[in-house]
Steps between C-alpha positions, in 0.01 A plus 500: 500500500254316703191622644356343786109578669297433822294603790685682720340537873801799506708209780639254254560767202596764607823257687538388140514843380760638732723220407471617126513853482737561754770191455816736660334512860336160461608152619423127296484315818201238472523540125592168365581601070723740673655409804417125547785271514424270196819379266501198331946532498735373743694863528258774610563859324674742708170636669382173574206251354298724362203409263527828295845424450434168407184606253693777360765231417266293337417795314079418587470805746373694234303756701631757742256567782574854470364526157164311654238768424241500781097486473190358650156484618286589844177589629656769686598845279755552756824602324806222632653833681192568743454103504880471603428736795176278634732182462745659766758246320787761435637738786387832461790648351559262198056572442645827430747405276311302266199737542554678191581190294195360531236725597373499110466124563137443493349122494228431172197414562421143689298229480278526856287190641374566831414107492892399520653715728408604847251806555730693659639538156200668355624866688820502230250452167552771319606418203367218337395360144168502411329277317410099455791245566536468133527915457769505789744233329444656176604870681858264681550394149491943376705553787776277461496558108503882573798452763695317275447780229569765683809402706654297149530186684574166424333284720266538742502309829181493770519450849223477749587664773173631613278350809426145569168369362259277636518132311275501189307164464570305279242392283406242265361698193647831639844507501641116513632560121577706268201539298265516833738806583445722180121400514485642837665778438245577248235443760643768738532201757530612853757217596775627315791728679603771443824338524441247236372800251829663483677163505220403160604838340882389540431175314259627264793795426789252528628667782669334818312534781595377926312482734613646821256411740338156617136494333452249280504744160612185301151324480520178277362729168782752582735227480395322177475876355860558575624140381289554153636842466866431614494787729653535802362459840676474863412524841357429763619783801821620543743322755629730700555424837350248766371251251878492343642453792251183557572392145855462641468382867230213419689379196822489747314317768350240252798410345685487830253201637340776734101464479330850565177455686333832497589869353360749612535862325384807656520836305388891592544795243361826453530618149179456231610152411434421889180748517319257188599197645325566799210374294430123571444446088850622400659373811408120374666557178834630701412216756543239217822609338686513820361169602585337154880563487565183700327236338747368235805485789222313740430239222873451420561285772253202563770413753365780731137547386260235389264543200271807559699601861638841518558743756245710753540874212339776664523881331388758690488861368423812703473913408675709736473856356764643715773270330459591183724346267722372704381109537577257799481151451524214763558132420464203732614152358451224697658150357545164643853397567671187560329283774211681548652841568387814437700806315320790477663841257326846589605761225425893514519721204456856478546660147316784261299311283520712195848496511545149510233482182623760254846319390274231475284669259813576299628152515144375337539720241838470412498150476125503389630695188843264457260190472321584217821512303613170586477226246572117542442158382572177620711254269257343299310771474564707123408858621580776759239589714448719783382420873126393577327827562439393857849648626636237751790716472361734732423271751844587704315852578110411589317309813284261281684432176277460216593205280320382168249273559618128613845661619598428889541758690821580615536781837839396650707859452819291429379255223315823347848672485735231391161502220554867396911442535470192213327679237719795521781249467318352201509816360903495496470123354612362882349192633289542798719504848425218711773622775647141470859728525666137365840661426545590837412131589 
């Protein structure tokens, strides 16, 4: 049995929830470990290519997400019932349903900065650790111990799914290694997250920990923490919607010779998630990971680009209260076509952003969990091993992959799969598929 932690904002949760407790009524569409269409065999099973058919055939799937047991942090006391009724996710009628489920589910404790998130925060505070930096990790580290205890789990797996921070700044002396870190930490140092403190208690506990959101949680010490501890880290913001779709369009125009010129994405929501990035501060750090996801397909083809060209990227993000959790998102792509022509692709999505996130959130943890049981070694090498703690393997599921240091960065959605796809085949013993198809040559 697994158990699995985080902030929960009652949006992104309380979807996650509903998919768990009440499986009969529910539906795995957007779920990829349970509905994706991933098989590394010629002849589908009956149902189709499904991944948890093809994990539970490996015989890796060890963990059934309806044995997950379910815990977390927030500054708000409010329990995930009331907090499912402000989210206006769920239609009224199903609220009632899984009122009495989860109306005894109340949030520990948080770790509160006013410094990182937007002001307009400060209103939900109500229920927040006291105490230096160094008191607060040490009360994350009671907490997950304590969860573990008490629900007889085997593993623990954290997710930050709480607001978007401001960036920290990096540092030299503060937090640009490992020992600069702990030392600051000791000081009660102002310029470290909240975000990073749960993400320090993870390592120092050796307990996975993703990050959800688009701060940058992983400063340099964080990093070389996690690599000297072999724990696991993974993030950066889960990939839900408009930036996947980009992921997918820019790496198709690239590789088809087509030079995009300018994108241009405009978004409007109205949940809390849209409310705290009405600050400028946390806005940049969304700003950046949205912006970032087309670099590496940009510098793939020095045909199209020359060194240090790339297109006009401009993110816009506005809070419409009225909306609420139901997102739009509108794309403009302009690209340069042959002899000087112009092709310009205007996309419009509307979609519930919570309910796009939580399979997502079960994905990371599913596969978060699988990854720390794989072990490997290359030919010459004498001894197993398992993955570098910085989970690439997640990268398939988050806007601005985190790779160990020195790694290239890889955002194209269909190189990220066929990634994912290979080591799952690797786990059967097959050779990675490089859709060559020769015996139907």
């Amino acid at each position: 049995m697994q158990g699995y932690l985080m902030g929960n904002k009652g949006q992104d949760s309380t979807s996650q929830l509903f998919w768990v407790l009440d499986p009969g009524i529910s539906h795995q569409s957007g779920v990829l470990s349970r509905g994706g269409n991933l098989c590394p065999f010629q002849e589908p099973p009956s149902n189709g290519y499904l991944l948890s058919w093809f994990l539970s055939k490996i015989n890796v799937n060890k963990v059934n997400p309806d044995e997950i047991v379910f815990g977390g942090w927030d500054i708000s006391n409010m329990n995930l019932a009331d907090a499912m009724g402000r989210a206006k996710v769920f239609d009224i009628d199903l609220q009632k349903q899984l009122r009495p489920y989860m109306e005894s589910m109340v949030p520990l404790p948080g770790i509160y900065d006013p410094d990182f998130i937007a002001a307009n925060q400060e209103e939900r505070a109500n229920n927040v650790i006291k105490g230096t930096k160094k008191e607060q990790v040490q009360q994350i580290i009671k907490d997950i111990k304590a969860f573990k205890e008490a629900n007889k789990v085997e593993k623990v797996v954290v997710l930050w799914t709480a607001n978007t921070e401001r960036y920290s700044n990096v540092v030299v002396g503060l937090n640009d290694t490992m020992e600069n870190l702990l030392s600051a930490l000791d000081r009660n140092e102002s310029e470290i997250s909240p975000s990073t403190l749960y993400a320090l208690a993870c390592i120092l506990e050796n307990v996975p920990f993703i990050n959800g959101s688009p701060q940058n949680t992983f400063v340099p010490g964080l990093i070389d923490l996690s690599i000297n501890r072999n724990s696991l880290i993974g993030g950066d913001d889960f990939k839900s919607g408009q930036t996947k779709m980009k992921s997918v369009l820019v790496d198709f125009l690239v590789g088809a010779g087509i030079k995009p010129t300018s994108i241009v994405s405009y978004n409007h929501l109205g949940n809390n998630d849209g409310m705290n990035l009405s600050a400028p501060q946390t806005f940049r750090s969304k700003e950046i990971s949205k912006s970032n996801v087309v670099d590496d397909m940009v510098n793939s083809n020095g045909i199209l680009y020359e060194p240090g060209e790339h297109p006009d990227h401009v993110v816009v993000i506005k809070y419409v209260p009225y909306v609420g959790d139901s997102k739009r998102a509108m794309d403009e792509y302009t690209s340069e076509i042959f002899m000087g022509g112009k092709n310009t692709i205007v996309l419009h999505n509307t979609c519930e952003d919570s309910l796009l996130a939580a399979p997502i959130i079960l994905d990371l943890v599913l596969l978060a969990e699988l990854s720390t049981r794989i072990q490997f070694k290359a030919e010459n090498e004498g001894k197993f091993h398992s993955f570098h703690p910085v989970a690439t393997i997640l990268s398939y599921l988050t806007k601005a992959p985190l790779v160990p240091p020195g790694t290239p960065v890889v955002n194209a959605l269909s190189k990220q799969r066929a990634m994912l796809e290979n080591i799952l085949r690797a786990c059967v013993g097959l050779a990675p598929e490089n859709n060559m198809i020769l015996e139907y040559k």
